[in-house]
C-alpha positions in Angstrom: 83.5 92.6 90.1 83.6 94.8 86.7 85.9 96.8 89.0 88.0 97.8 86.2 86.0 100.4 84.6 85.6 102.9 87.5 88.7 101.8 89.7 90.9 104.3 90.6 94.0 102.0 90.6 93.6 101.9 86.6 95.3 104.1 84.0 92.6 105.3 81.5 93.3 102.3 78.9 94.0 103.1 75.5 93.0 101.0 72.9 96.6 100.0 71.5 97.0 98.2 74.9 96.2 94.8 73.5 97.7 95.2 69.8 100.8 96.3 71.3 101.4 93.0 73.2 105.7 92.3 72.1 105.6 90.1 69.4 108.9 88.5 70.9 106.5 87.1 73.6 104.1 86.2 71.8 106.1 84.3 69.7 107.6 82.7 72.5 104.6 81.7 74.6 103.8 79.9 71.3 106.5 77.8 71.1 106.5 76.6 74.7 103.0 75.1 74.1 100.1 74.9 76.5 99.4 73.2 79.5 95.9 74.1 81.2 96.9 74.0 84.8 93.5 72.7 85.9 93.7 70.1 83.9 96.1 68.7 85.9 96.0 65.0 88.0 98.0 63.4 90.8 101.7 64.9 91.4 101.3 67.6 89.2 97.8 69.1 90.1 99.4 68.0 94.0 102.3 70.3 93.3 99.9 73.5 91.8 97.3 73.4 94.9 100.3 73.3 97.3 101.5 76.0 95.7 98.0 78.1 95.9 97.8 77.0 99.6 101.0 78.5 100.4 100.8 81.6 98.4 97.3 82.6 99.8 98.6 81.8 103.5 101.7 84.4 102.9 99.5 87.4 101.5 96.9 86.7 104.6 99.7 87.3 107.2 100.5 90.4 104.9 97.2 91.5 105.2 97.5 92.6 101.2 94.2 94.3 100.0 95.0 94.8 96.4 97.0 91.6 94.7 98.2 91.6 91.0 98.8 88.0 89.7 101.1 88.6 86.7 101.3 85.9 84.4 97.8 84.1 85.6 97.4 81.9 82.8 94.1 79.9 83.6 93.9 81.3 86.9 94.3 78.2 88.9 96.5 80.5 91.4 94.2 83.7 91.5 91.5 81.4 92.2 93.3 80.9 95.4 93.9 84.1 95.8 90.4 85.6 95.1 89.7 83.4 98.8 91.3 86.3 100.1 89.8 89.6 101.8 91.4 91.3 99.1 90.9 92.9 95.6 92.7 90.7 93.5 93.3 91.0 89.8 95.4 88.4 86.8 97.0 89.3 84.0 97.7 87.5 81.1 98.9 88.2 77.6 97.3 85.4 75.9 94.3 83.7 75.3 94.1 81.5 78.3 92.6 84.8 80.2 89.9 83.9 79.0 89.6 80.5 80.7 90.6 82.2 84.4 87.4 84.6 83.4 84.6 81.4 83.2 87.1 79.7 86.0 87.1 82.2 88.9 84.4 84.6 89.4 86.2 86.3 92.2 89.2 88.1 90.6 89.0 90.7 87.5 91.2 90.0 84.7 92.9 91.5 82.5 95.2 91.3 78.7 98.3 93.0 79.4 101.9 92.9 79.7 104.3 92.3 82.4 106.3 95.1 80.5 103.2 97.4 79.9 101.1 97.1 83.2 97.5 99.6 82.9 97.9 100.6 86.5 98.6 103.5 88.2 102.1 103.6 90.1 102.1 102.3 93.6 98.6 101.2 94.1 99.8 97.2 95.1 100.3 95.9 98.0 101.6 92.5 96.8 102.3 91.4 93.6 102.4 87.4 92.4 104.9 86.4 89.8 104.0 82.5 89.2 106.5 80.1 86.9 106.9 83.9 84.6 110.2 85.3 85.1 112.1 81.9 83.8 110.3 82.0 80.6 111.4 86.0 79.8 114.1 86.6 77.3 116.3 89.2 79.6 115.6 92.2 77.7 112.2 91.5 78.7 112.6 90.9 81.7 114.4 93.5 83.0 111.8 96.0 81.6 109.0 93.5 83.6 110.3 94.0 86.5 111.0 97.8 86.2 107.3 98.0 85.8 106.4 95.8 88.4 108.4 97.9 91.0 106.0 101.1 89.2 103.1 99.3 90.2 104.1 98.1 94.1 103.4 100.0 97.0 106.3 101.1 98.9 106.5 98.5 101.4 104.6 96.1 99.3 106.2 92.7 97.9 106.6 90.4 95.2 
């Protein structure tokens, strides 16, 4: 896609964007370890997919054209998501972004922040908030989803 570049949905992206990732996340992430979703056998990998399957089939009856995946990880999800007529878009704040690029060809992707999201206001029609929110120290949290309602559509969901 290589959307990114010329999209109009994009503020122009200054170059502190990625060293100003919150070191309190970072941190955190860390700590939690790493589990590459696809990866994943039997129950588990069971549990992901039927999570994909019903994810994709609730943007499709909302007929969303642009999708943000906050918190994409891998990209197992936005894989199932890029299936979708749709411009759809992960972002990550950690390495793993870099496996959803070689994993999904369909979907752009993205460093960032749920807190510091390089998007113009209102340009999504749906946004996707996977196993994210639990893992946010409230401070954090709070200010994630401030900017996630900056970024949504009026009308649009999450």
């Amino acid at each position: 896609f290589g959307l990114y570049f010329y999209s109009p949905y994009f503020l122009e992206q200054s170059s502190s964007t990625q060293s100003n990732l919150p070191k309190t996340i970072e941190r955190r992430n860390k700590s939690m370890g790493h589990q590459n979703i696809w990866e994943l056998q039997g129950f588990l990998l069971n549990r992901q997919v039927r999570r994909g399957q019903i994810v994709k089939s609730m943007l499709e009856s909302f007929k969303a054209r642009l999708v943000l995946d906050v918190g994409c990880a891998e990209g197992f999800i936005t894989d199932f998501l890029s299936q979708l007529p749709a411009y759809i878009i992960g972002v990550d704040l950690d390495e793993s972004i870099k496996i959803a690029k070689g994993k999904v060809s369909q979907a752009d992707f993205i460093r960032a922040t749920i807190t510091n999201l390089p998007f113009k206001n209102e340009c999504f029609d749906a946004i996707t908030l996977l196993e994210i929110l639990e893992h946010l120290p409230n401070n954090i949290l709070n200010e994630g989803i401030k900017e996630v309602d900056r970024v949504l559509k009026p009308g649009g969901f999450y």
